[in-house]
N, C-alpha and C positions, 0 to 999 in steps of 0.2 A: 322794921317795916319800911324801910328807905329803898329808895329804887337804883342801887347798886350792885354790880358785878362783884357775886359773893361763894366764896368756894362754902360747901357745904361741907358740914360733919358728916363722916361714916360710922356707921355702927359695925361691933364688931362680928355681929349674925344679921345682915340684912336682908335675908330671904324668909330667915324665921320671925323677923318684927312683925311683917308682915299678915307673913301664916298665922300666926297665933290671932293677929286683931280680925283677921277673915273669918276666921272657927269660931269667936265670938257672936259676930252678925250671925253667922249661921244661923247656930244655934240660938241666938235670938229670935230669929223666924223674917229677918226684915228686909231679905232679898226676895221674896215672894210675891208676884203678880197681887194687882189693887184690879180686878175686873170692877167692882162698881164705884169705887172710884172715880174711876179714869172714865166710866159709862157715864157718869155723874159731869163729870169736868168737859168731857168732849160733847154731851149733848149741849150743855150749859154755852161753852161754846161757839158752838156750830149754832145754836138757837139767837143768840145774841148779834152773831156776824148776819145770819141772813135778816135778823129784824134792824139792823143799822140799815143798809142796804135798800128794805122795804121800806124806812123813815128818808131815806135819800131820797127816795121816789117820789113819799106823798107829802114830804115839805118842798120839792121840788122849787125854783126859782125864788129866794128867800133866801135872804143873808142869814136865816136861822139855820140854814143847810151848813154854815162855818160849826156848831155845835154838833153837828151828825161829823163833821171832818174829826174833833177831835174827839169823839165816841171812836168813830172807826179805828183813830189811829192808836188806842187802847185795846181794842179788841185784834186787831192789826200784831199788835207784841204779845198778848195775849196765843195768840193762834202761834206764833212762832216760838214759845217754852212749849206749848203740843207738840210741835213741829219736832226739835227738841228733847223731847221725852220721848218722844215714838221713834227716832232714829237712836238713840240709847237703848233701847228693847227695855225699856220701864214698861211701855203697856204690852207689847206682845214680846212673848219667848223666841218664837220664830221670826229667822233676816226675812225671811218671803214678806212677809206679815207689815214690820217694822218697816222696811223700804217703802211698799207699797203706801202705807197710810201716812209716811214720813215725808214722801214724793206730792200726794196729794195734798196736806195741809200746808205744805211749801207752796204749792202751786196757788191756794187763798190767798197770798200776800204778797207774790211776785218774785219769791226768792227759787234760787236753783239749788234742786237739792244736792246734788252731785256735787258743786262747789263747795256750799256747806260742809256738808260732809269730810272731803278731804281735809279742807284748813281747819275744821273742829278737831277732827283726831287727830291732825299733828301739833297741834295745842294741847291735847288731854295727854300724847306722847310725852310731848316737854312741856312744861307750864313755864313761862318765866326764865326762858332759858336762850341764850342768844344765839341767832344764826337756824335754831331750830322750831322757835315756836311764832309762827307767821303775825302773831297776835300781836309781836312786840317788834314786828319789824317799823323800819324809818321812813314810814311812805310819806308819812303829814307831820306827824310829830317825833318826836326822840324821845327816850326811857329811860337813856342813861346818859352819861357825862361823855362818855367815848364816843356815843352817836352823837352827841350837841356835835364834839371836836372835828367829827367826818362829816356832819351835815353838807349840803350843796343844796339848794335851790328852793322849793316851800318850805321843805324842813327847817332850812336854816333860818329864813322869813318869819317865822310863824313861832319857833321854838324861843324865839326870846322874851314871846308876851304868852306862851302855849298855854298855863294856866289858867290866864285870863280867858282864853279862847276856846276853852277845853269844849264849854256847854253851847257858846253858839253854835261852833264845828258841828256839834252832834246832830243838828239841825239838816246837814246834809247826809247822815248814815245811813236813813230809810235810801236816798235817791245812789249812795252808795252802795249798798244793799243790791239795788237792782242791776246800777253796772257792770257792777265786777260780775254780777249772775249773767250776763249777758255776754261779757268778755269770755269767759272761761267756756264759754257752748265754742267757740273756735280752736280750743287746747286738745288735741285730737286722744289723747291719754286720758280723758275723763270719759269716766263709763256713764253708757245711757244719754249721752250729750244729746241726740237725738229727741229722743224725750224729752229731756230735761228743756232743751230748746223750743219745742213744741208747745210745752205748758207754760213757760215764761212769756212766749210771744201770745198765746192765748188770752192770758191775764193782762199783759198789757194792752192787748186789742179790744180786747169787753172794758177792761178800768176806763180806759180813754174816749172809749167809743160813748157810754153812759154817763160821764163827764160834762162831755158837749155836746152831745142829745137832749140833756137834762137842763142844764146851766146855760145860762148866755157866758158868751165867751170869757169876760173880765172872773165872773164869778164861778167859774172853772176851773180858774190857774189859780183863782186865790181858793179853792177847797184844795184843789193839789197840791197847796203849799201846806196850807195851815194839818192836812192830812201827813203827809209825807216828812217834814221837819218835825210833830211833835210824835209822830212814828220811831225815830231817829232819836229824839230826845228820851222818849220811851224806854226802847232799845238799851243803848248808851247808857242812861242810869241803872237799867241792870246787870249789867253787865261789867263796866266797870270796876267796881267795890273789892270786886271777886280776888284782884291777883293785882292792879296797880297800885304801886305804893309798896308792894310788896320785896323781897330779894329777888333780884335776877341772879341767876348762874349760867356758870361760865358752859361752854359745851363738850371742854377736853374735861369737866369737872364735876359729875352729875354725880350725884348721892343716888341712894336704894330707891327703891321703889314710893316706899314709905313717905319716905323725907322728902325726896321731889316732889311728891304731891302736896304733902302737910306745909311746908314750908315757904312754898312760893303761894298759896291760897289764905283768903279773908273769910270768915263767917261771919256774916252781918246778925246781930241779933236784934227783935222784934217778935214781935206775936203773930198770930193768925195771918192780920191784914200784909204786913210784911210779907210773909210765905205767900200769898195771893198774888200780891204787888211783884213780887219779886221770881214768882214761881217754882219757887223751893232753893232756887239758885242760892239763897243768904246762907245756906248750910255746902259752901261751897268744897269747902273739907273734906265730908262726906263726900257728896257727889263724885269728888275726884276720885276717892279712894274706891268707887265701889258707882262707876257712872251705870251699871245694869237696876241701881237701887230707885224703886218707885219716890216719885218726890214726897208722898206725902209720910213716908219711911225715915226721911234724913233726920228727921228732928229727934225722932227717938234715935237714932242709929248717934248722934251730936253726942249725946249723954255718955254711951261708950267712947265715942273714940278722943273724944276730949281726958278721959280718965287715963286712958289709956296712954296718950302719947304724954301727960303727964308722969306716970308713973318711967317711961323711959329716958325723960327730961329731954323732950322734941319739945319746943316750942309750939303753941296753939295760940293761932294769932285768932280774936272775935271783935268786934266793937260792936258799937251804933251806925245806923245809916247814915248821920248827920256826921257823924266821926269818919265817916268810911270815906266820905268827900272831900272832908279837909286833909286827911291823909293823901289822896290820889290826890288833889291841888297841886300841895304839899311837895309831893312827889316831882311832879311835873315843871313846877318853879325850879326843885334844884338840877332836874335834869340840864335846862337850859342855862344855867347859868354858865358856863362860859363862852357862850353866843352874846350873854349881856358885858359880860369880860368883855370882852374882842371885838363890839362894839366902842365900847368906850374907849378902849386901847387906841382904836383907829382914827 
């Protein structure tokens, strides 16, 4: 579970590992549309974001309005595992479908879907794999020992104590979120940018507008903060656990299908709350192996595929939440350690 540049095993039928665990789900029945469900989860909600919003309203100028910030900024992450779900075609069959409501619930929380999109599926393409999966590129921090060695400039700043700084960082992911969706409407190769540009300036013209309509000025930047940093810490802790800490691979050196997925991904295990808190994500395994799989599917779909890659002696990595963070720590300190080297050298 180290954050190393690691060739993987080949199996000697990597198409049929595969096949055979797929015909299982099958026939399990657990690829199958959740309509009430997800009727269930989306009006839930959609009912909760609009009544944050109305509680903005009629707590209006009141340092209580900082409690509505970090409601929002729950329901805020919340809305974007929808987001999420609905661009994986968990809730609908049909791309028309999935884009359309995938676009819209992106557009709740300021994010570009078209951006997303892209950098998700070249992540779900490679998980943990260098040079190809954006997720683990060296923009802020390093993943592995060869990035500490090439760092230049925050990376290299930042990567010496980056453990310690992992979770304040996070603090800016929500405001980074926005950027890069803001950046990438100029990338002339993103489809629907138009759009996609449309409803992000939208969303920041109504956020902002009702902000300081509402708020006197000081208590406006501080709901925007206290909103947007534990947004971002939200975020960030979900997401995380999933795959850092895990094996990187090389990219002349990619394993089956199978095993790219199982091997570079965490299952966080928990009950219910977890699954909520987490939005199915902790069964990250699954997910990867079968991202069309409704969330609230993975946990049984857990049961096979754990048995499963058991029985072909693939490694299944699972822990605790609590466990899943000192791993990605963990990770993170040894990344950097020869920035700590090359410090003291110096």
């Amino acid at each position: 579970m180290t954050t190393v540049t690691a060739r993987a095993p080949r199996s000697d039928h990597p198409g049929s590992d595969f096949a055979r665990l797929s015909k299982k789900i099958t026939e399990a029945g657990l690829l199958g549309r959740r309509p009430g469900y997800y009727t269930l989860r989306i009006s839930a909600v959609a009912g909760l974001y609009i009544t944050g919003w109305a509680a903005f309203v009629l707590v209006g100028p009141s340092w209580w309005t900082l409690a509505v910030a970090a409601f929002m900024a729950v329901l805020y992450g919340q809305v974007a595992l929808v987001a999420h779900d609905m661009a994986h075609r968990q809730v609908f069959r049909r791309r028309r479908a999935s884009e359309v409501s995938g676009r819209i619930a992106a557009s709740w929380i300021g994010m570009g879907y078209g951006w997303w999109q892209d950098k998700h599926t070249r992540h779900h393409a490679n998980p943990n794999t260098e040079d190809l999966d954006p997720d683990i590129d060296p923009d802020l921090l390093v993943w592995t020992q060869e990035q500490a060695r090439a760092a230049t400039g925050l990376p290299r700043l930042l990567g010496r104590r980056q453990a310690f700084l992992f979770f304040p960082l996070l603090t800016l992911e929500g405001f980074n979120l926005h950027v890069s969706s803001g950046r990438a409407i100029a990338n002339r190769s993103l489809k629907h940018r138009a759009l996609d540009g449309t409803l992000l300036f939208a969303h920041c013209a109504v956020y902002l507008t009702a902000l300081f309509w509402v708020l006197p000025l000081g208590m406006a930047f501080a709901f925007l903060a206290v909103h947007q940093c534990l947004f971002g810490v939200y975020l960030g802790s979900v997401f995380a656990p999933n795959h850092k800490g895990m094996p990187i691979l090389s990219a002349d050196n990619r394993p089956d299908f199978l095993r790219r997925q199982v091997l570079t991904s965490r299952n966080v295990d928990g009950g219910r709350f977890t699954d909520f808190a987490l939005g199915g994500l902790n069964h990250q395994i699954e997910h990867h192996l079968f991202p069309s799989m409704p969330s609230p599917n993975l946990r049984k779909a857990r049961i096979i595929v754990r048995q499963y890659c058991r029985d072909l002696g693939v490694e299944y990595a699972e822990t605790g939440l609590i466990t899943s963070y000192r791993l990605v720590l963990g990770s993170l300190h040894r990344a950097g350690a020869p920035l700590r080297e090359a410090r003291v050298r110096g």
